[in-house]
N, C-alpha and C positions, 0 to 999 in steps of 0.2 A: 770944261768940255762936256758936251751933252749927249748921255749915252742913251740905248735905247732897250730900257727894260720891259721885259715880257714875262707873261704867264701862259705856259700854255699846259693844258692835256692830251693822254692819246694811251698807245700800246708800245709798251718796249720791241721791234721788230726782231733784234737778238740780243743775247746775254753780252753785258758789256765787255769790251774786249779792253786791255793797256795799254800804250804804247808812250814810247821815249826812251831814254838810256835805262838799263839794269842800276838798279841803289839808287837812280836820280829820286825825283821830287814825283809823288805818283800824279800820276793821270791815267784817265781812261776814258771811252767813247762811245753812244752805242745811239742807233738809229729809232727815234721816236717817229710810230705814224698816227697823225689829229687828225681828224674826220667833224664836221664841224655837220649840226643837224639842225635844222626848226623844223617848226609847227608851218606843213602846208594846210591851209583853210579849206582850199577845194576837196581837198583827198581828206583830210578832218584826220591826219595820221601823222607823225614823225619822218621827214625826208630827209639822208643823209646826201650831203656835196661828195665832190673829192675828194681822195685823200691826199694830206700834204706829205711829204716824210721831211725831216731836219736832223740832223745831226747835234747832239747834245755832249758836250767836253766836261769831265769833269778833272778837278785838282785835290790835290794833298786831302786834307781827311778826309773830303767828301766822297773824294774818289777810290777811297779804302774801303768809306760803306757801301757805295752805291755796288762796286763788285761784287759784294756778301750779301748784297738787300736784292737787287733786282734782277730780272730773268725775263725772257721774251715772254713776250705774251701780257707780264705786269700790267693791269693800268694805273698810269703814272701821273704827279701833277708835277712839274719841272718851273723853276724863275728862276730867271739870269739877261745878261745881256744878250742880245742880237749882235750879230759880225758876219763879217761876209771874208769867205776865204781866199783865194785865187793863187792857179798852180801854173804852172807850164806843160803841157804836153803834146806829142806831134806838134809842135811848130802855132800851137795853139792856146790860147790862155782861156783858162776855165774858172770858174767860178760856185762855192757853194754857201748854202745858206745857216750858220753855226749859232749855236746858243751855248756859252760859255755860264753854265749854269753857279748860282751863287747855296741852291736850295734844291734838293729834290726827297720825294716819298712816294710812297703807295698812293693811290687815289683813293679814301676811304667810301665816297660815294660809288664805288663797285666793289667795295669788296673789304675784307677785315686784315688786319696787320700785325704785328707786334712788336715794338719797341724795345731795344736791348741798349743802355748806355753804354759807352767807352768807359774804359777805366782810367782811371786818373783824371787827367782835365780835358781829356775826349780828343784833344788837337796831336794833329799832325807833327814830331817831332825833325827837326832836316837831321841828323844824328843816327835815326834809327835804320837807315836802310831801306826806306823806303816798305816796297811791297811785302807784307808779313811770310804768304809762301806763294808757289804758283797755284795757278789753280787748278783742280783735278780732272782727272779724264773726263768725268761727269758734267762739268761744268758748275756742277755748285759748291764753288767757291776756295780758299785756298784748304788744303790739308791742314789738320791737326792745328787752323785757329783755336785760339779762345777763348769763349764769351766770356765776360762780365757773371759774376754769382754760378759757375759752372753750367752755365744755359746748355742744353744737349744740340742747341743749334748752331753750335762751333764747327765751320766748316763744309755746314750742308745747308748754305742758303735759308739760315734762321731770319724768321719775320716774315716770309711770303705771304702776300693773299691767300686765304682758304685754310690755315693751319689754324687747327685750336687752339687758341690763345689760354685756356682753362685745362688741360691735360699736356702736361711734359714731354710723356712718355708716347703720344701722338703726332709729335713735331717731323720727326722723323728727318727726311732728306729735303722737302719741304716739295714735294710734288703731289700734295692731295689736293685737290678740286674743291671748292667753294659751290655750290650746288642752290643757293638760297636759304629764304630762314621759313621757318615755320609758320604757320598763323594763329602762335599762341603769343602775341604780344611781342614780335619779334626776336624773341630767344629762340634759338636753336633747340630742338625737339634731345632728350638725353641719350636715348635710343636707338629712335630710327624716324625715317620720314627724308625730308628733302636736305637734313643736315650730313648725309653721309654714312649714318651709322656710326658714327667719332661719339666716346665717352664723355661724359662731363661729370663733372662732383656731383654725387647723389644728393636731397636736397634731407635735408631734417625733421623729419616727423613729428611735430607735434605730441609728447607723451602721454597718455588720457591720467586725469590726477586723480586720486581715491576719492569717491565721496563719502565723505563724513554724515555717520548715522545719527538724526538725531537723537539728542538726550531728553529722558521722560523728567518731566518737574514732578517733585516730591508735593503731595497733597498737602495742605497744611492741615492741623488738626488740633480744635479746640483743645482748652486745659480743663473744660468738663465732658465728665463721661455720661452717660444718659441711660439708663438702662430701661428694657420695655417693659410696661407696667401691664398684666393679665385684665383683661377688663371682667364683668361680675357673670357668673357662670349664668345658664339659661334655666327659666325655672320650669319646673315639669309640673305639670298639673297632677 
């Protein structure tokens, strides 16, 4: 049977939400909106269409990370199947347009990321209960998770766009702003400039080495010695 696989991009519109029985098999769901652009000729500028919004499902591990990884606002690249949904209500049947996703991540072409693996063999066990904890007032992510290698972004939305991937202790709850890069070669300025002011490892100075004084060469010196001979005195009249 022939399914109907897609790719698409866009904005997370909200932080993913759950849903299904408590301990079941996780899933969760949150509202992507793509906005699709080209090159108008006339206006010699970038013209965005409408925007779509779709609805994106996700399962078992995926949907363990996509709740710790994403946040409205993200931009996302999402593949999975197409499905069409259809309910009942008022006396009416409705229809909506679903991507039962296989894959999803950050968009790296807007923006930076960071990778945290699962521990163990990363999958979904049906045994474990399901959802690790709920998620916090805050919405970033369940309490008192924990990352892989002690990551400080256990349970505050580790990995977002815009967090420094080069300082730890920067990571934070994961709501700092991506701003742009510099225009030194595309690295983030260490300081300050359009990076934020966010820390990066200081870079290694160069040591200046001793220079070495030359050595004076020893004359060499014949094995005869010569001594000056007085020439004949001046004669006086």
């Amino acid at each position: 049977m022939a399914q109907s696989q897609i790719i698409i991009t866009g904005n997370v519109g909200a932080d993913p939400t759950r849903f299904g029985p408590e301990g079941g098999t996780p899933a969760c769901s949150f509202r992507l909106a793509s906005t699709r652009s080209f090159w108008n000729r006339r206006t010699n500028a970038w013209q965005e269409t409408t925007t779509t919004w779709i609805t994106v499902k996700a399962f078992r591990t995926l949907a363990l990370n996509v709740m710790q990884s994403l946040h409205k606002g993200d931009a996302v690249i999402v593949s999975g199947t197409l499905a069409t949904e259809e309910w009942e209500r008022d006396g009416m049947t409705r229809t909506n347009l679903v991507i039962e996703a296989s894959t999803a991540g950050h968009d790296l072409t807007k923006g930076r990321s960071m990778f945290v693996r699962n521990p163990g063999n990363g999958g979904y066990q049906s045994g474990d209960g399901g959802w690790p904890n709920p998620r916090n007032s805050e919405g970033n992510g369940p309490d008192g998770a924990i990352a892989p290698n002690g990551s400080p972004n256990a349970g505050n939305g580790g990995g977002r766009i815009g967090v420094n991937p080069y300082n730890n202790q920067t990571m934070g709850d994961g709501n700092e702003e991506f701003n742009g890069f510099e225009g030194n070669g595309g690295w983030p300025n260490q300081s300050e400039g359009q990076s934020g002011g966010q820390s990066y490892p200081p870079q290694s100075q160069p040591q200046p080495q001793p220079q070495s004084q030359p050595q004076t060469q020893p004359q060499p010196q014949s094995g005869l010695q010569i001594d000056a001979v007085p020439g004949p005195e001046p004669i006086t009249a």
